[in-house]
C-alpha positions in Angstrom: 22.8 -1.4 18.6 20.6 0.0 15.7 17.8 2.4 17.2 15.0 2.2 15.0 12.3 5.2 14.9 9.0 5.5 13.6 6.8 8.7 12.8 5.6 10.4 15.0 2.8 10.6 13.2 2.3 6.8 13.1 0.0 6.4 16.0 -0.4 3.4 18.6 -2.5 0.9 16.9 -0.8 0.0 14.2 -1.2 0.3 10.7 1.1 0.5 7.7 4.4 2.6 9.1 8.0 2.2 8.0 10.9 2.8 10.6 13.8 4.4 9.9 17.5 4.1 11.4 20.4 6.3 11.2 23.0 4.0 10.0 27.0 4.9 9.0 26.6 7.5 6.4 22.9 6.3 5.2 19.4 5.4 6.7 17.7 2.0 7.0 14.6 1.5 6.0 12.4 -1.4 7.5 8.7 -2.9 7.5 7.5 -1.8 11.6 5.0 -5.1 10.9 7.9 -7.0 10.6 11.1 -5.8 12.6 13.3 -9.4 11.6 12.6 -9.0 8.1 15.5 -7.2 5.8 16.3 -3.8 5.2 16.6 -1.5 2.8 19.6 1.4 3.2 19.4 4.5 1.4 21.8 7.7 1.7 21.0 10.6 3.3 20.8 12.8 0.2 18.5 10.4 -1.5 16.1 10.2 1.2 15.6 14.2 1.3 15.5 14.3 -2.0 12.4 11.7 -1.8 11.1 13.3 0.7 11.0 16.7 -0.8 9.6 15.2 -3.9 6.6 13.6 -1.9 5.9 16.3 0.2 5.7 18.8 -3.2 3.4 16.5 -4.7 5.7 15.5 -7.7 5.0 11.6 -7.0 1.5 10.3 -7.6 1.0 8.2 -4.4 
């Protein structure tokens, strides 16, 4: 079974999350409004490298 895991950061009421699973050599990515609905899988080094580029500010969002 697929243990999905959102932020910590998230809170309890809601809002606009994402929840991420560790899947076989990648990570699924899913709406947390909408646990049926498809996912997306990315691998591991292209999440951190996402990750790093949001957290240094290099992506306008």
């Amino acid at each position: 079974m697929t243990r999905w895991r959102k932020s910590s950061y998230s809170g309890g009421e809601g809002g606009q999350c994402v929840e991420l699973a560790s899947l076989d050599g990648s990570v699924g990515i899913r709406d947390s409004k909408n646990p049926p609905s498809p996912h997306i899988t990315i691998g591991r080094e292209a999440l951190a490298s996402l990750l790093g580029q949001i957290k240094s500010g290099h992506l306008n969002l």
